[in-house]
C-alpha positions in Angstrom: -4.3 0.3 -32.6 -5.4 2.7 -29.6 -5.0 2.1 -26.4 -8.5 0.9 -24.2 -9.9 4.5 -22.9 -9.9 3.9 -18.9 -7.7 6.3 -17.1 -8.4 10.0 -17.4 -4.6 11.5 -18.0 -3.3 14.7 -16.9 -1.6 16.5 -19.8 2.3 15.6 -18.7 4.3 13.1 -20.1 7.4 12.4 -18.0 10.4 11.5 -19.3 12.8 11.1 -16.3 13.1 11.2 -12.5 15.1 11.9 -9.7 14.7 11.6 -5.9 11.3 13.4 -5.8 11.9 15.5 -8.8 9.8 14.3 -12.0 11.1 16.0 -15.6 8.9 16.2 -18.5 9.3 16.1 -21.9 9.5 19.7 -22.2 12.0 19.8 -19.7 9.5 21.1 -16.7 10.6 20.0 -13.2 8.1 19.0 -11.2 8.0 17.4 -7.4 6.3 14.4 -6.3 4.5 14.2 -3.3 2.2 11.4 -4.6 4.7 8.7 -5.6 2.4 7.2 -8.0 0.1 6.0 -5.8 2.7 5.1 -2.8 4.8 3.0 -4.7 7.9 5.5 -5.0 9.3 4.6 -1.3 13.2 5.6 -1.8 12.7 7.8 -4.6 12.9 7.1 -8.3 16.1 6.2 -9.4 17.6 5.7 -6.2 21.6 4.6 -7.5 21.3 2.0 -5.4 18.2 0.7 -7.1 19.1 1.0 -10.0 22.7 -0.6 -9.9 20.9 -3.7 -8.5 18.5 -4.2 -10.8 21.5 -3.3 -13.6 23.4 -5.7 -12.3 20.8 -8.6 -11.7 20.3 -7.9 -15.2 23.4 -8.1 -16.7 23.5 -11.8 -14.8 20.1 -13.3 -15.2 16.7 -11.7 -14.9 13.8 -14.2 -15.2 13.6 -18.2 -14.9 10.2 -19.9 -13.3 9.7 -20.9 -9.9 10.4 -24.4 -11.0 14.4 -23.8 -10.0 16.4 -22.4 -7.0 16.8 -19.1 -7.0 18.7 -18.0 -3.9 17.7 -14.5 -3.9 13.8 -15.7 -2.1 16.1 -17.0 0.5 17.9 -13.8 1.1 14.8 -11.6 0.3 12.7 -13.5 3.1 16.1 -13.6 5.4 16.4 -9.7 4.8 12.2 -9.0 5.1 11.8 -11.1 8.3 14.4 -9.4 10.2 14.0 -6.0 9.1 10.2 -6.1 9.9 10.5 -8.5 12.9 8.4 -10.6 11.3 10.5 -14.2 11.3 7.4 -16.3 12.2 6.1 -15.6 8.8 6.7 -17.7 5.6 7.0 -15.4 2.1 5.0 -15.7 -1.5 5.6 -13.7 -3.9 3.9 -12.7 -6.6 3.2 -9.8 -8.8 1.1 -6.7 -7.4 -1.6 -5.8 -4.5 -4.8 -7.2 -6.0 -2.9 -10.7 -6.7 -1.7 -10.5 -3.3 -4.9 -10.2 -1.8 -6.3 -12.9 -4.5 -3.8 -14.7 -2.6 -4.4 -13.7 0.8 -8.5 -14.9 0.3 -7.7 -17.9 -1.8 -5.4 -19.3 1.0 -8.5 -18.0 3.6 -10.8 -20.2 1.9 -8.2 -23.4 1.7 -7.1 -23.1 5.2 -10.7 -22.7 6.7 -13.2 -24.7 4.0 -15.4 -21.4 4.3 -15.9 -18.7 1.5 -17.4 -15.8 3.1 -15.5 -12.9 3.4 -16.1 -9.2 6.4 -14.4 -6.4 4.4 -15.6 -2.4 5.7 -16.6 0.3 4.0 -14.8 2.6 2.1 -11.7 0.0 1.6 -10.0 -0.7 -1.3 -8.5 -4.0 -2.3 -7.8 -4.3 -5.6 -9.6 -5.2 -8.7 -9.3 -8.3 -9.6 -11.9 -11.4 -9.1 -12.0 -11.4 -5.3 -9.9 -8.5 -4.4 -12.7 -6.4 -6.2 -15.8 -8.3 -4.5 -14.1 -6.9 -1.1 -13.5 -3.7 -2.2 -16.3 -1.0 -1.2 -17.1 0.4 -4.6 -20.0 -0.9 -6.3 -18.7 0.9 -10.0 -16.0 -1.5 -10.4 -17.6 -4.8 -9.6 -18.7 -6.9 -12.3 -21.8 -9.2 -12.3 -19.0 -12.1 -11.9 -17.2 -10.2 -9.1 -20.4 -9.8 -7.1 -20.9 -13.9 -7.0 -18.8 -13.4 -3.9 -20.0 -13.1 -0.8 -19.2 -10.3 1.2 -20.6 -8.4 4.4 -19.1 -4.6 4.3 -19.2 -3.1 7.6 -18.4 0.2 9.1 -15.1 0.8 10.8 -15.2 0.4 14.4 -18.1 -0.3 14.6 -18.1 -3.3 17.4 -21.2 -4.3 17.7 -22.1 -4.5 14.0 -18.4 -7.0 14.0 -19.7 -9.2 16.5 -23.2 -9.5 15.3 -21.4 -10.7 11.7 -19.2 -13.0 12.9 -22.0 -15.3 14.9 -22.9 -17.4 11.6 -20.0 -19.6 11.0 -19.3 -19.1 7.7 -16.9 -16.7 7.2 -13.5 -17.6 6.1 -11.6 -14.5 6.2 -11.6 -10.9 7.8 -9.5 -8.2 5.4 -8.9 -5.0 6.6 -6.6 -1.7 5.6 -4.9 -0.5 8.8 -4.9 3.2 7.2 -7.1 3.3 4.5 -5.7 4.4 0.8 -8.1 5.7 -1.3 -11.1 5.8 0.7 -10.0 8.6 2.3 -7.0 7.8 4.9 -9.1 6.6 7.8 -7.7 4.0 10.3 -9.4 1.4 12.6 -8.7 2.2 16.2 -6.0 -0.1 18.3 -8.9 -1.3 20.8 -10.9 -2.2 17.6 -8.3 -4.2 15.0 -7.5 -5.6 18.6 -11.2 -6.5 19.2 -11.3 -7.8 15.5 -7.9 -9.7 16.2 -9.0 -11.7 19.1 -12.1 -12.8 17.7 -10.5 -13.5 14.5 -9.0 -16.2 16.9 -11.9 -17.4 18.9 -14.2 -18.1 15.5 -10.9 -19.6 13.6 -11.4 -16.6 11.2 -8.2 -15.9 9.3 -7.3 -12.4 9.7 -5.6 -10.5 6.9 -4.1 -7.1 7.4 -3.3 -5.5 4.1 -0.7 -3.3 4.0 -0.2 -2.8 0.2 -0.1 1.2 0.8 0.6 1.7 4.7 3.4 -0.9 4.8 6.8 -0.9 4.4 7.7 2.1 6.2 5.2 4.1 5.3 3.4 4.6 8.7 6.5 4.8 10.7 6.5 1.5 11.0 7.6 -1.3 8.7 3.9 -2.9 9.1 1.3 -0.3 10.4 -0.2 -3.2 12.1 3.0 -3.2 14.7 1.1 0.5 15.4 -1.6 -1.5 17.5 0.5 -4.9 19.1 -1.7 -7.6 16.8 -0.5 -10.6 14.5 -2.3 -11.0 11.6 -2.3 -14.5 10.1 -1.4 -12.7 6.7 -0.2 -9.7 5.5 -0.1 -8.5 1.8 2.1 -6.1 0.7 3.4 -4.6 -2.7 3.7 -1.0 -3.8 6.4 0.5 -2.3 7.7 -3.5 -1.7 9.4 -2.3 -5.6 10.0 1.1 -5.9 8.5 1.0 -9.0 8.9 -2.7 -10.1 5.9 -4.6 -10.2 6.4 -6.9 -7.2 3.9 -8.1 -4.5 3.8 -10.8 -1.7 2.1 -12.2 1.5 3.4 -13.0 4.9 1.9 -16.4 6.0 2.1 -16.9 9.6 3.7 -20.1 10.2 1.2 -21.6 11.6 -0.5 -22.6 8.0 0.8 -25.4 6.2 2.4 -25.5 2.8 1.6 -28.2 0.0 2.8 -27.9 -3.7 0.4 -26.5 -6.3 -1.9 -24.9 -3.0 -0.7 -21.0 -4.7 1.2 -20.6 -7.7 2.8 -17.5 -10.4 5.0 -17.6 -13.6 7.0 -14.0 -12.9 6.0 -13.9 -8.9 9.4 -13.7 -7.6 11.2 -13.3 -10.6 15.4 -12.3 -10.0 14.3 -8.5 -11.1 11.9 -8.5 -8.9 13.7 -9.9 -5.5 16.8 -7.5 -6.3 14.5 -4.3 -6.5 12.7 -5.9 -3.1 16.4 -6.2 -1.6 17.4 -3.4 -3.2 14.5 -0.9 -1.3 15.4 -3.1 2.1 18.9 -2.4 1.9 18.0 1.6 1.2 15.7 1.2 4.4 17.9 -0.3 6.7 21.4 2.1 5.4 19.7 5.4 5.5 17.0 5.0 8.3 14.3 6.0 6.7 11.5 4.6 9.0 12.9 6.6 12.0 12.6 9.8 9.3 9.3 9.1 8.8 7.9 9.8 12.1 9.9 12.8 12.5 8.8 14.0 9.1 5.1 13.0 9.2 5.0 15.5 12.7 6.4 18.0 11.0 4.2 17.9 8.3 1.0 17.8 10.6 2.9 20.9 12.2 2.9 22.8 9.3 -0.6 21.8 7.9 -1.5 23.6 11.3 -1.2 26.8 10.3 -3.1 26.1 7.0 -7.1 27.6 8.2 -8.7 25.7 5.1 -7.5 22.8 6.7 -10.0 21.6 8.0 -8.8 17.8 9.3 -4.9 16.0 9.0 -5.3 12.2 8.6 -2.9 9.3 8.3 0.1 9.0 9.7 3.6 8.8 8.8 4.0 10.0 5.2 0.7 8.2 4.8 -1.0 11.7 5.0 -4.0 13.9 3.5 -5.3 17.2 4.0 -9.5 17.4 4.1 -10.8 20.7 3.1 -14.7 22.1 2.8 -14.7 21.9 -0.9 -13.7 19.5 -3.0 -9.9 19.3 -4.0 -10.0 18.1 -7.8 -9.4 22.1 -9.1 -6.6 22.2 -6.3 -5.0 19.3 -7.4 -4.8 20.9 -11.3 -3.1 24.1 -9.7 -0.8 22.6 -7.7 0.4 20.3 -11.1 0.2 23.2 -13.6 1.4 26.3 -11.5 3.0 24.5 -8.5 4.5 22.1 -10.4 3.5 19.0 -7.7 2.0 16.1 -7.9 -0.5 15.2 -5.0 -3.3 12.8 -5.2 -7.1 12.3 -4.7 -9.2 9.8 -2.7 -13.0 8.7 -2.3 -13.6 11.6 -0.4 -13.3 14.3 -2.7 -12.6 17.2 -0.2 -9.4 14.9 0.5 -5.8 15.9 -0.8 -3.2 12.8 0.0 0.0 12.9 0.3 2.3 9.9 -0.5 5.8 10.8 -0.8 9.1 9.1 -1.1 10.3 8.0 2.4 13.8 10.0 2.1 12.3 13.5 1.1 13.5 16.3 3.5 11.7 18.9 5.9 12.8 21.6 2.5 10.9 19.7 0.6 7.7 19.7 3.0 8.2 24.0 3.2 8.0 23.8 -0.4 4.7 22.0 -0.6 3.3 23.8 2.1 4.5 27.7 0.1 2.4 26.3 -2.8 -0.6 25.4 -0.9 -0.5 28.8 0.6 -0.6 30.3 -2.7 -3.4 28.0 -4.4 -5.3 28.7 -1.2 -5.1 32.7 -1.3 
């Protein structure tokens, strides 16, 4: 059997990894300023991480979520306090397109509407109606596009308020920093805008943070950047470290009923202790307060860079737009460099999506082989 063709590969086959160092199988040692795709948050292998998840093993690591199992308890004790959001109720489930399913499906209950305001340019996920919101026309199937969606540009105000006049909308999903499409990031006087009347219409308002949240903005939620409550929040990515995990925050305010959402391996025992495992990391070696520090330094340094031509992001939620595109770049920096960076929508765009605990070192040592790709 071969495998289904759909992801062009780079020619390196890992083997092990360390903090941000990545081995391959010829013993090459590369660094990762990508994370696969800002799900690395404490680094790979993190001994911590790993003797929690060897340990929940040992004990038990998957029943249904037709029994107790204590560790949602501590998961959604730990998660509310760390992110100071305790007027939240968690589900869990299994990864950032099934969170957002989620997020819409529970839109739709809550309100008896279907229609959806995504904006351009954001990326969901690409499942059923995670997809249909997503701005890419290439990855919607006939069945996806039964949905119905108006995409509208970021902060653009007057196009929002013109949208939301018919009453039919049961849901308004936005990125607060864009992944993929290219890093851009609604303004705090527009989410706010978009929050209030989110209110006033009885719009449910989801802000996903799959990629920007958990620490990665400098924040735990890069919401908290712009004083708003959403009524839910999805999240995965770097929620596991690596373990396929996802979830939504449900403001309290929505009511629960058996069978409304449902998973077999949501909230599995592996998956909670990776969850309280990356938590614990968090809170022990205070990493959020390193990521501020550590995303101005970067910006710093990519001053100096003249092909630079714009910084975007925030946080260690960063990329690098240049005048040309960035694909060649990227295949230098993997093959001579030996560093992993990562592309977007905008092809002039280079992100950067490391680990949380990497070091101001380990941002010299980016910025020396930019410098010497760029000469």
């Amino acid at each position: 059997m071969k495998l289904f063709d759909v992801y062009p590969l780079y020619d390196v086959t890992p083997v092990s990894a360390k903090g941000i160092e990545v081995v391959d199988d010829k013993g090459t040692t590369y660094l990762d300023f990508y994370g696969g795709h800002a799900v690395i948050s404490i680094g790979h292998s993190h001994p911590h991480y790993v003797a929690r998840l060897k340990d929940q093993l040992e004990k038990i690591g998957f029943y249904s979520n037709s029994i107790q199992n204590p560790l949602q308890q501590q998961l959604a004790k730990k998660l509310g306090k760390l992110s100071n959001c305790e007027d939240y109720q968690l589900f869990m489930c299994n990864s950032g397109a099934e969170a957002n399913e989620n997020a819409l499906k529970l839109a739709s209950f809550h309100t008896g509407k279907s229609k959806v305001i995504a904006f351009k340019n954001g990326f969901h996920g690409r499942t059923s109606a995670a997809v249909a919101v997503t701005d890419n026309p290439s990855i919607n199937a006939p069945i996806n596009l039964q949905q119905e969606v108006t995409f509208l540009e970021l902060n653009n105000f007057e196009a929002f308020e013109k949208a939301i006049q018919s009453d039919d909308h049961c849901a308004v999903i936005l990125e607060t920093i864009q992944g993929i499409g290219g890093l851009d990031e609604p303004t705090t006087k527009f989410i706010q805008f978009v929050a209030e009347k989110c209110k006033e219409k009885g719009i449910v308002f989801i802000a996903d943070e799959i990629q920007c949240g958990f620490g990665r903005s400098g924040k735990f939620f890069a919401f908290q950047h712009h004083n708003i409550e959403p009524d839910i929040i999805s999240m995965a990515k770097g929620m596991g470290n690596g373990f396929p995990v996802g979830g939504i925050l449900i403001h309290e305010s929505f009511k629960a009923s058996y069978g409304l959402l449902g998973t077999t391996f949501g909230g599995n025992h592996l998956a909670c202790a990776a969850t309280l495992a990356v938590l614990e990391v968090l809170e022990k070696e205070n990493l959020i307060p390193n990521v501020d520090e550590l995303g101005s330094y970067f910006k710093e340094k990519a001053k100096e860079i003249p092909q630079v031509k714009q910084i975007k992001g925030s946080g260690l939620m960063l990329g690098l737009e240049f005048d040309f595109e960035v694909a060649e770049l990227r295949k230098k920096l993997i093959f001579n460099q030996k560093m992993f960076t990562g592309s977007a929508k905008n092809k002039r765009l280079l992100r950067i999506l490391p680990a949380l605990n990497i070091t101001k070192q380990h941002i010299d040592l980016f910025f020396e082989a930019l410098k010497a790709e760029l000469q």
